[in-house]
C-alpha positions in Angstrom: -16.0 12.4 15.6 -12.9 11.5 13.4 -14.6 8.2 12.4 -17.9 9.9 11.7 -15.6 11.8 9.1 -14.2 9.0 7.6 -17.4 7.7 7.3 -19.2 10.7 5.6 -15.9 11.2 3.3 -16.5 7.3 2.1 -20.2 7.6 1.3 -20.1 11.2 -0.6 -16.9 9.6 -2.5 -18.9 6.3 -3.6 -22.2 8.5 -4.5 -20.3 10.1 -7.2 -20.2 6.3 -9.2 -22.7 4.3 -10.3 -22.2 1.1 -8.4 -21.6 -0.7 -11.8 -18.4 1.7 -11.9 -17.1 1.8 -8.4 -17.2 -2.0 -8.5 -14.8 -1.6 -11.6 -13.3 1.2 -10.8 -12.0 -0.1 -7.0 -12.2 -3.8 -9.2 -13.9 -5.2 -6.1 -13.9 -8.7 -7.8 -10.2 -9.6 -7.9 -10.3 -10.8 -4.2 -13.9 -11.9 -3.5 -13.5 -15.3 -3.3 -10.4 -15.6 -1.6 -11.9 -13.4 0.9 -15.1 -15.4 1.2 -13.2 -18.5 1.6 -10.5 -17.0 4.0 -11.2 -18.8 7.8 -11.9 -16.2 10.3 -8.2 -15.4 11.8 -7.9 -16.9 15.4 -7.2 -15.6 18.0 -3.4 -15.9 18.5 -2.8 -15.2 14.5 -0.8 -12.0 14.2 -2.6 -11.8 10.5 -1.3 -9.1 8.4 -2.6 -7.8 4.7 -0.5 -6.0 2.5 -2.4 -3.8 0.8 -1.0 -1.6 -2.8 -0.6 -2.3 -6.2 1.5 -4.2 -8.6 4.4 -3.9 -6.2 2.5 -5.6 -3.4 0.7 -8.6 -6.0 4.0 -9.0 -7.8 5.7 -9.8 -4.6 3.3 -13.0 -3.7 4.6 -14.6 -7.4 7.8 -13.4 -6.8 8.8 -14.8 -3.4 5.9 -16.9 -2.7 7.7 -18.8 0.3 7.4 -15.5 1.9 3.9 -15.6 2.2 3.5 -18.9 2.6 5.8 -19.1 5.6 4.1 -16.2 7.5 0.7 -14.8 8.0 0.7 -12.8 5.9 -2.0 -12.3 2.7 -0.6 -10.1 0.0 -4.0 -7.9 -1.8 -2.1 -5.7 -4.1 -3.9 -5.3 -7.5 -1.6 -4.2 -10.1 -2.1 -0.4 -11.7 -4.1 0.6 -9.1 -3.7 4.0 -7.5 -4.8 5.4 -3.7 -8.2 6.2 -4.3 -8.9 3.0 -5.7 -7.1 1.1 -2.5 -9.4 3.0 -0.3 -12.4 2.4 -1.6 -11.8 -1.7 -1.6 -9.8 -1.4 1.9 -13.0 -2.6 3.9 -13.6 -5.8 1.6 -10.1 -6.1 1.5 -8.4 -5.1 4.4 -10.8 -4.4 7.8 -13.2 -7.7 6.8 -10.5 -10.1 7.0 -9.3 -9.2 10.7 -6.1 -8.8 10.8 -3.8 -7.5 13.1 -1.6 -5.3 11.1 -1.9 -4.1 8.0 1.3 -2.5 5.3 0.7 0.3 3.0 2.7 0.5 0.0 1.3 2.9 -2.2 1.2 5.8 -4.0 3.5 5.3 -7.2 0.5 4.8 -9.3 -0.8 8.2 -8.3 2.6 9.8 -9.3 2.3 8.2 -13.0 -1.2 10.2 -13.0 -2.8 6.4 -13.4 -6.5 7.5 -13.0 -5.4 11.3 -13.7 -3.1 14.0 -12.4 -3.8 14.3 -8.1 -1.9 16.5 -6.4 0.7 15.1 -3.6 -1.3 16.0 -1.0 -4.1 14.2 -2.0 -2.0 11.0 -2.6 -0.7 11.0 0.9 -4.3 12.2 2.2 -5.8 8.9 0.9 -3.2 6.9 2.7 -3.5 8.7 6.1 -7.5 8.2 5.6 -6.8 4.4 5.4 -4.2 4.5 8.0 -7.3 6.0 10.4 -9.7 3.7 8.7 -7.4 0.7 10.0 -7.0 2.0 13.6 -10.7 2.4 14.2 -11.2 -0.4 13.6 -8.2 -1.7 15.6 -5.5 -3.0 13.2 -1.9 -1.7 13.3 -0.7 0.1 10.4 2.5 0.3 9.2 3.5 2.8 6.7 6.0 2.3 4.2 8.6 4.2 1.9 7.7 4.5 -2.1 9.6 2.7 -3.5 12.6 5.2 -5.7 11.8 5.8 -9.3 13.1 8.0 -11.7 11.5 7.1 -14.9 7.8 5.6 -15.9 8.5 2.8 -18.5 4.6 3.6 -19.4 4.3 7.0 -19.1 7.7 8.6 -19.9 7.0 12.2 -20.0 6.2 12.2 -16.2 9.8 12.3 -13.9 8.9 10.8 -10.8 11.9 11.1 -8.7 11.2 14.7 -6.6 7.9 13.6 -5.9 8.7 10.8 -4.2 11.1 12.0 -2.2 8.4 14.7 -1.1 5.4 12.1 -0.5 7.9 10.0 1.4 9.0 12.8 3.7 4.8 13.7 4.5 4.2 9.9 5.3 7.8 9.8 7.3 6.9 13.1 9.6 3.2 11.6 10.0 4.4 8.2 11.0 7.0 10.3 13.0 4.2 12.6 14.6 1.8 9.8 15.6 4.1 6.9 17.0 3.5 4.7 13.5 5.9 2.5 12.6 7.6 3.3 9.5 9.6 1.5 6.9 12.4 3.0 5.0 12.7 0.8 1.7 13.8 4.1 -0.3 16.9 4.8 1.7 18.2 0.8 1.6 17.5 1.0 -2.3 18.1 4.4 -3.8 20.4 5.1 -6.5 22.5 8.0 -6.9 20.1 9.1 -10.2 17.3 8.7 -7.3 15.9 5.6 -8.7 16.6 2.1 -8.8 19.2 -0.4 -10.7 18.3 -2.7 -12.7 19.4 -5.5 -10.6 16.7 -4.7 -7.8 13.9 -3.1 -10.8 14.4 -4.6 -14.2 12.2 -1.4 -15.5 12.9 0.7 -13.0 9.6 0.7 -11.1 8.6 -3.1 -10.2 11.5 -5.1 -8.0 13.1 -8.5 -8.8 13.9 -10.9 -6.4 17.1 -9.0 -5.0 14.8 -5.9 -4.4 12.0 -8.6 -2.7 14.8 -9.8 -0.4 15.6 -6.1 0.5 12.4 -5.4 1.5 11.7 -8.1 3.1 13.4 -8.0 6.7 12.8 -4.2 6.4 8.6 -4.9 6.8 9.1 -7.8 8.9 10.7 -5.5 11.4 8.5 -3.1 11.0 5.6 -5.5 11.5 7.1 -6.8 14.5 7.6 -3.2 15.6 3.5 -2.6 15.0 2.1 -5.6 16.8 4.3 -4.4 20.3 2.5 -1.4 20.3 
């Protein structure tokens, strides 16, 4: 029943675009061929996606070797907001098999990206791919928002409340349903409930120092998932 859902909320959502503009809008293209030309995961390959935004594809250029070292394929797509991510999540995410797959999103939404969307709805589009992923048998792990105080791009919004309130819905869900969580926000906060320039240059997007925080965070956490 809960799939049939999912299923009736992702067809009434793609009716209202033309495909023309749900192809831009979810900007289907970015990944197409290194999906098509992705081998089929074997096996014994604990495969993971990461899927967000420019958090998530600045990570790959970043700290490549991380990627590189692991199985892990890193579809972030910079500026892109919830609702986006979960219209691309099939093509991007369920199609290529993997095992797990990490959510980091949600601090587009919050800087009102693609328009203002209420909290709820931010975390709603997560927790529908988070049920998306299951159905179809791959292990989500559900991370923290990153900390940010202050949009470099959009200055009039303050980010910082909101979250700390998305974070504690996704935390008490994880919580509730035997997910596996990971806390980046605790390991990097700020007393001004952002971040310092030495792990977010602007505030937002994390240098290496922030990548290296992260990084045995999620691999625990992945670890964690693929037990379960």
């Amino acid at each position: 029943m809960k799939k049939l859902l999912l299923i009736t909320f992702m067809l009434s959502f793609l009716q209202s675009f033309s495909q023309e503009s749900a192809t831009a809008f979810a900007n289907f293209d970015k990944y197409a061929e290194q999906n098509a030309a992705l081998a089929p995961a074997k096996a014994n390959e604990d495969r993971v996606v990461f899927m967000g935004n420019s958090i998530t594809e600045g990570w790959i250029n970043a700290r490549p070797s991380f990627f590189e070292t692991n199985p892990y394929i890193d579809r972030g797509i910079s500026g892109q907001t919830t609702s986006q991510m979960l219209l691309r999540f099939r093509r991007d995410v369920i199609d290529l098999s993997p095992k797990v797959v990490v959510f980091l999103a949600g601090i587009n939404d919050i800087a009102e990206n693609t328009g203002p969307i209420a909290i709820e709805d931010i975390y709603g589009n997560i927790i529908s791919m988070v049920e998306l992923a299951q159905a179809n048998q791959i292990k989500p792990v559900i991370c923290s928002v990153l900390p940010a105080n202050n949009f470099p791009w959009r200055q009039s919004i303050k980010p910082a409340e909101k979250v700390i309130e998305l974070n504690s819905l996704l935390k008490q869900y994880a919580d509730n349903n035997y997910l596996v969580y990971v806390d980046y926000f605790t390991a990097m906060v700020n007393d001004q409930k952002g971040l310092s320039p030495e792990l977010a240059h602007d505030g937002v997007h994390p240098t290496v120092k922030g990548y290296k925080i992260m990084e045995p965070l999620v691999k625990a956490g992945i670890q964690k998932a693929l037990k379960k």
